[in-house]
N, C-alpha and C positions, 0 to 999 in steps of 0.2 A: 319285893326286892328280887325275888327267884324271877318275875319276868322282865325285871331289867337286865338280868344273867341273858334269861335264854331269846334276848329282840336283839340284842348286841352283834350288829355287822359289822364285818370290812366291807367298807366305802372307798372307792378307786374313783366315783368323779366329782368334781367339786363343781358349786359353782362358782363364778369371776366375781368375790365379793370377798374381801381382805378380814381377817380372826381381830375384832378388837382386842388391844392391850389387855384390857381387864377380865378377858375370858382366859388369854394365852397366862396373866399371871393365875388363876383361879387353875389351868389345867397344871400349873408348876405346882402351887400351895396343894393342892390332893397329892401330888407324887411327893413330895418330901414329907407327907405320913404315913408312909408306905412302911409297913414292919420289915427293921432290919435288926440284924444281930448285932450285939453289942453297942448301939446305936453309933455305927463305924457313918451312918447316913452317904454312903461308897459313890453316889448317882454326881452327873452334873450335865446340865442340860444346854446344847448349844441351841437359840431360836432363830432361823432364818427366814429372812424376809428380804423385801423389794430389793437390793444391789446383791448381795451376797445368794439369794434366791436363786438369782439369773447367771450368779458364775458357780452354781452347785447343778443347775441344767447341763452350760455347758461342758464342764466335770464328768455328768452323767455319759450324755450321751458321746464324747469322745473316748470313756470308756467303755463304754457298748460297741460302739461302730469299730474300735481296736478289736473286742474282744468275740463279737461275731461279725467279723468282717463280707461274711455272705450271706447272714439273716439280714438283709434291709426290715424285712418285715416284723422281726422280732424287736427290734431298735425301737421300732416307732412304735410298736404296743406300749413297749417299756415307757417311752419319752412322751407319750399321749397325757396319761395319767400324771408324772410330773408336770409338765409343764402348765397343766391345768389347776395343780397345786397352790392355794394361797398361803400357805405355811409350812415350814416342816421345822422339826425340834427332835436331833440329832443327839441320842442319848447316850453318855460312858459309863463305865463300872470303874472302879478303884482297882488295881491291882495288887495284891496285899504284897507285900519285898518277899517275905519267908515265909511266905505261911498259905501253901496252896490252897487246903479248906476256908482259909476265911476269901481267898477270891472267888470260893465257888459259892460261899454264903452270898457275897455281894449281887456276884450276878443275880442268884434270885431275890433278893432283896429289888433291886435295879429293876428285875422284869414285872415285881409285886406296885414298883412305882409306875409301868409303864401303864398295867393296868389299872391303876388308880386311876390313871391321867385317861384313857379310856371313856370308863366310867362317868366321871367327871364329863367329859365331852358329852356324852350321850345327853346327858341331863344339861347341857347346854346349847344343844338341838346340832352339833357338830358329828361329825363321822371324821373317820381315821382309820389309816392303813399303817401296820407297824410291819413295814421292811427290812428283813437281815439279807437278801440275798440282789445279784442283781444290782438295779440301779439304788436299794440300801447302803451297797459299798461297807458293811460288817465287816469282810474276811478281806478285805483292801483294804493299802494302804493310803492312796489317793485322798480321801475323804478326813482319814486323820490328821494328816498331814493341813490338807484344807481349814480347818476348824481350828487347827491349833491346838490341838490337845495334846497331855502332853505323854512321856513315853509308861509313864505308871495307869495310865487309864485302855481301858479293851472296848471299842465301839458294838452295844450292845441293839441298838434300834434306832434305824429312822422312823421317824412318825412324821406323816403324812398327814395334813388335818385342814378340814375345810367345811364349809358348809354343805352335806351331800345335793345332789340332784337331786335325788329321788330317796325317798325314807321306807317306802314298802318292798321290802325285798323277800325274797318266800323262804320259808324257814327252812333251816338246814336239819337233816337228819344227823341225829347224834346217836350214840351207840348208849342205850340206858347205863347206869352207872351199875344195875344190878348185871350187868355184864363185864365189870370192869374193878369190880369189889371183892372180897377174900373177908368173909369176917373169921378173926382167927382169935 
């Protein structure tokens, strides 16, 4: 299990081959057993595909091109990786009315789902990019709006999901946890 943790990449290219149903519902059933507090279960997953796909591109990138208007080159890195996207699944957190600790439970709870959904991929030969910044559209309004969500939920992750290119990718240096531990 430890080396399913530590083979776990962000994947940015996909190939042109569409996520069967039954994989995208199998990456949902793992994120709805994701430990959450008080089983408030806070997540709700939007899945976009073929029409809606192509009007979250051009969402993307008329956001981009507004927002660095004299990066062309930065646009098109961003919109490379989208547009070669067979999936994405645009995740919310609940926002709790009065009770600030439990939205910040949710969020991680939400985040505990995403890597569920993750995981889950990996062992379904899939790769995934989970986006908050950027063409993610998190800390924007646009994409909420898009989706339909409604004003009690906080856009916590785009997830990007596709079949990778390429699966050898050379391992990342991680900082040992005995550098990062306090046994007290």
């Amino acid at each position: 299990m430890l080396n399913q943790f530590k083979e776990r990449r962000t994947i940015r290219e996909f190939q042109p081959v569409e996520v069967e149903r039954q994989k995208i519902e199998q990456l949902l059933e793992a994120a709805i057993h994701a430990p959450n507090d008080r089983m408030r279960e806070p997540w709700h997953f939007y899945v976009l595909q073929e029409d809606a796909l192509g009007q979250y591109r051009a969402l993307a990138r008329e956001f981009l091109e507004q927002r660095f208007p004299t990066k062309p080159n930065l646009v098109e890195g961003s919109m490379k990786s989208i547009e070669a996207t067979p999936l994405i699944i645009v995740v919310t957190s609940k926002i709790a009315a009065d009770d600030e600790g439990a939205t910040y439970d949710n969020l991680f709870a939400v985040s505990s789902a995403i890597m569920s959904m993750w995981l889950m991929g990996e062992s379904l030969d899939l790769g995934m990019v989970w986006r908050t910044r950027g063409v993610g559209f998190v800390h924007e309004g646009p994409l909420h709006e898009f989706i339909g969500a409604n004003e009690d939920e906080r856009l916590v992750g785009t997830l990007c999901i596709g079949y990778p290119v390429k699966r050898d990718l050379p391992e990342k240096k991680r900082t040992s946890y005995i550098d990062k531990t306090t046994w007290v």
